[in-house]
C-alpha positions as CSV (number, residue, x, y, z in Angstrom):
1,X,-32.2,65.5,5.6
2,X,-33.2,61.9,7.1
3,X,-31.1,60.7,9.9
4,X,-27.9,58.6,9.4
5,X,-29.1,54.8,10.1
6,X,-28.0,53.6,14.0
7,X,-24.6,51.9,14.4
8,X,-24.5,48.6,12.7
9,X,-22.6,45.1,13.6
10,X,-23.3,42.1,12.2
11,X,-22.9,38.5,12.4
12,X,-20.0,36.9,10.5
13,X,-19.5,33.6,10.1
14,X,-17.4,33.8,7.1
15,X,-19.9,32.0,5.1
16,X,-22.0,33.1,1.9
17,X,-25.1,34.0,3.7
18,X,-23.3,36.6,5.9
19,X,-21.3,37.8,3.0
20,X,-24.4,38.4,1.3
21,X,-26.1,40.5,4.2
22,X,-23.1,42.4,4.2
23,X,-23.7,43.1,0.2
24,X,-27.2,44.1,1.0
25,X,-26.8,46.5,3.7
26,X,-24.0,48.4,2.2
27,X,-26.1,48.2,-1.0
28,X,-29.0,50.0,0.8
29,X,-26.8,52.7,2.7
30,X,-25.9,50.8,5.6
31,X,-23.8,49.6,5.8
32,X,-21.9,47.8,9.5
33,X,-19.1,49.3,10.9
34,X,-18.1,45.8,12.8
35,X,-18.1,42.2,12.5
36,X,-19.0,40.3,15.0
37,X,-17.7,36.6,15.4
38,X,-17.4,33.1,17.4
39,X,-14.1,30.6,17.8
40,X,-13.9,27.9,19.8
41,X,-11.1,28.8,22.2
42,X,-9.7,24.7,21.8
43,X,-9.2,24.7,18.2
44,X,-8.8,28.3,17.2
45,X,-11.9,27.2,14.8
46,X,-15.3,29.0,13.8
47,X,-17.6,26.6,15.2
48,X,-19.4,24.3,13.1
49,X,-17.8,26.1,9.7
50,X,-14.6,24.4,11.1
51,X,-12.9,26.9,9.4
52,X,-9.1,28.5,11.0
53,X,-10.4,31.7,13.0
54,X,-7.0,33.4,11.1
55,X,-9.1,33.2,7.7
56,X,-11.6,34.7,9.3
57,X,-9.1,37.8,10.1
58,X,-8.1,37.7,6.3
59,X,-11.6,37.9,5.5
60,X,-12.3,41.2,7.6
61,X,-9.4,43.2,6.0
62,X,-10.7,42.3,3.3
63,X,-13.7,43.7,3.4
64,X,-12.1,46.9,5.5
65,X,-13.9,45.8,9.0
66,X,-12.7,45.3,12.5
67,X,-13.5,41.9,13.7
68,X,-14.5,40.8,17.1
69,X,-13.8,37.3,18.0
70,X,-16.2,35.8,21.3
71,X,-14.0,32.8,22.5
72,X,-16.4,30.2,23.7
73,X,-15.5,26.8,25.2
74,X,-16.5,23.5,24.0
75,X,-18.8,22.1,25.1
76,X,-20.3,25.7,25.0
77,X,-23.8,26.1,27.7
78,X,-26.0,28.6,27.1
79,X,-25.3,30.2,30.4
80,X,-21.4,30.2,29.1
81,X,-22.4,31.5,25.7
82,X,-24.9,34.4,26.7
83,X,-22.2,35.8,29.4
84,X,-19.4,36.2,27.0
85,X,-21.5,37.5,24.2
86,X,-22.8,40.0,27.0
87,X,-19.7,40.9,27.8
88,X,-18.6,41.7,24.1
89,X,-21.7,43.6,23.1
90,X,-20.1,45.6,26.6
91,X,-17.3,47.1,25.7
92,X,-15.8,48.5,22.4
93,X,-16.5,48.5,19.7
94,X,-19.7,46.3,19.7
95,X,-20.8,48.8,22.9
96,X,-21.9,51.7,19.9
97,X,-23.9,49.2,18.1
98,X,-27.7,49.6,18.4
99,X,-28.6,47.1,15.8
100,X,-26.6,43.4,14.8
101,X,-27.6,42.1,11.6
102,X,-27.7,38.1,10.9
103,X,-27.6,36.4,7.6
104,X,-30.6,33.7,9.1
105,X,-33.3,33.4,6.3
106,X,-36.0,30.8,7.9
107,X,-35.5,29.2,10.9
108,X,-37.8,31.0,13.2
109,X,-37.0,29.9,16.7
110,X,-33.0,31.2,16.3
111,X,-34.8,34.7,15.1
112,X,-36.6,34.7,18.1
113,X,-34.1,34.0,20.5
114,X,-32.0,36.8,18.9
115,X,-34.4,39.4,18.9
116,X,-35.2,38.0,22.5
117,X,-31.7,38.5,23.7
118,X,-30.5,41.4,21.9
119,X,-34.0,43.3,23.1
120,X,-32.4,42.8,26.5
121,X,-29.7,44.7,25.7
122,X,-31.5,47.4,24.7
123,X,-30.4,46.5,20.9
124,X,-32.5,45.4,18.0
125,X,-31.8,42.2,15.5
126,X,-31.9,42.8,11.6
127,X,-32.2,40.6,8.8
128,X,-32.0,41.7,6.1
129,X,-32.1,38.2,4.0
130,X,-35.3,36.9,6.0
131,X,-37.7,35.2,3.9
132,X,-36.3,35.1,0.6
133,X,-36.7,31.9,-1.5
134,X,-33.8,29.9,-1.1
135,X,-32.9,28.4,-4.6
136,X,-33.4,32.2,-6.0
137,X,-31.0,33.4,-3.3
138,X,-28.0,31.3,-4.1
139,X,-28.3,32.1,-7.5
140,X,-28.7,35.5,-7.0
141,X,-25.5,35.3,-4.6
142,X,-23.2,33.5,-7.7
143,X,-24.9,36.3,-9.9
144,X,-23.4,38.8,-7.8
145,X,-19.9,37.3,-8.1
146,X,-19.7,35.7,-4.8
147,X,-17.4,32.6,-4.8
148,X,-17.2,30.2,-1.9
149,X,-16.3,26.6,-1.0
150,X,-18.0,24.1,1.2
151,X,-15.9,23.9,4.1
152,X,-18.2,21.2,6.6
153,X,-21.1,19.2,5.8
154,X,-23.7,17.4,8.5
155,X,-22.8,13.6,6.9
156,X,-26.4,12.6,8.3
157,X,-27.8,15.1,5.5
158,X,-25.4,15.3,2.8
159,X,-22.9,13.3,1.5
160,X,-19.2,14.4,3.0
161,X,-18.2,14.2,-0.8
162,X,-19.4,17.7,-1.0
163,X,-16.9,19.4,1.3
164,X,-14.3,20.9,-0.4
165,X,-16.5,21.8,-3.6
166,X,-16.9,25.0,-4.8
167,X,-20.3,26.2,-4.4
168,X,-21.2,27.2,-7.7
169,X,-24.0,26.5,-9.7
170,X,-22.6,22.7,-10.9
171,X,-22.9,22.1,-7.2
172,X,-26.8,23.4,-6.8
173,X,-27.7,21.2,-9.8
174,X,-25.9,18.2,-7.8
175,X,-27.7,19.1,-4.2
176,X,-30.1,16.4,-3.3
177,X,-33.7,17.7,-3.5
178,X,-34.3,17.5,-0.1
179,X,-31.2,19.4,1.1
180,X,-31.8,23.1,0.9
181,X,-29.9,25.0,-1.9
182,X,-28.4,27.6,0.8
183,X,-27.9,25.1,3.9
184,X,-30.1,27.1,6.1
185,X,-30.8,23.9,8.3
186,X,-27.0,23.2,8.9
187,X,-26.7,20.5,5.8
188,X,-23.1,22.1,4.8
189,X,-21.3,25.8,5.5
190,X,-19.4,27.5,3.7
191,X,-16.5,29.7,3.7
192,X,-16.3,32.8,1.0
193,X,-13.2,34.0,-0.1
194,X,-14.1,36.4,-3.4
195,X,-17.0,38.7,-4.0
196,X,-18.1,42.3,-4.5
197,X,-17.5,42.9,-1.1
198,X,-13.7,42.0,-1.3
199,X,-11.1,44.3,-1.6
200,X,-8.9,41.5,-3.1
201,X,-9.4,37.9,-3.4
202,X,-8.6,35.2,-0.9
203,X,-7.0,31.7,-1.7
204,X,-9.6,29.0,-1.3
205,X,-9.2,27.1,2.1
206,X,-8.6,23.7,2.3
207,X,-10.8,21.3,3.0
208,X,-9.6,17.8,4.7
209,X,-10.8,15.4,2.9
């Protein structure tokens, strides 16, 4: 009989990427027993998502997991960031977890200094998204009944028109051709509020216009 897989946290955002790992790893038989989250202590706010961190709570009964929020000041350092998120991976319930999963698909220096830091710690980093082709990835995401709306974008990279639209495949056919179809280099975020891994369905946030 093969041995269980090690305790599992992952990274939650509340976006479609992290939504998606989640799918994934329950899909393959393991799934986390944790989420694992940031809000800026100021705002109450998921950090760069700018989404309410009380969504976030919505979202993780949801999907039937504890959440564990990491208050972090703004501005954040790193030395400030790596001591609270020390501190969290600590105690319970993050201090049974010997793996954290992350939704990150490409951007090789964040993998690094994850796998750097969590190898510290005497944990290992998992992603299980890493490498897939982008465009077939959000489709495969809207395929699998995910529905999400774009809650920030970075107005240097995409027009702020697109916050607050549904990210659904009218908005992939509208993305520039330079901005990637999944945001993995912080053009927008998103926040999901319906999909396979939902016990019920959310009401969409709203987006300031």
């Amino acid at each position: 009989m093969p041995a269980p897989p090690p305790p599992l946290a992952l990274a939650w955002s509340g976006g479609k990427d992290c939504a998606f790992a989640l799918h994934a790893l329950r899909e393959a038989g393991e799934p986390p027993f944790a989420l694992l989250t940031t809000i800026d202590e100021a705002t109450d706010r998921v950090p760069h998502h700018d989404v309410p961190a009380a969504l976030l709570r919505e979202q993780a009964a949801a999907v039937g997991l504890p959440l564990v929020e990491v208050a972090l000041p703004d501005p954040c350092p790193n030395e400030a960031y790596e001591a609270r998120m020390a501190q969290a991976l600590g105690a319970p319930p993050l201090l049974a977890a010997r793996e954290f999963a992350f939704g990150d698909l490409f951007l090789e220096d964040l993998r690094a200094y994850r796998e750097d830091r969590l190898a510290r710690a005497g944990r290992r980093a998992r992603f299980p998204l890493w490498g897939r082709d982008t465009a077939r990835l959000a489709r495969e995401v809207l395929d699998a009944g995910f529905r999400a709306t774009i809650t920030a974008v970075d107005p240097a990279r995409l027009d702020p028109s697109f916050a607050g639209r549904e990210y659904d495949a009218a908005l992939l056919a509208d993305l520039p051709a330079d901005v990637d179809p999944c945001g993995e280099r912080g053009e927008f975020h998103t926040f999901v509020w319906d999909g396979p891994v939902f016990s019920r369905p959310l009401a969409p946030p709203r987006v300031a216009g």
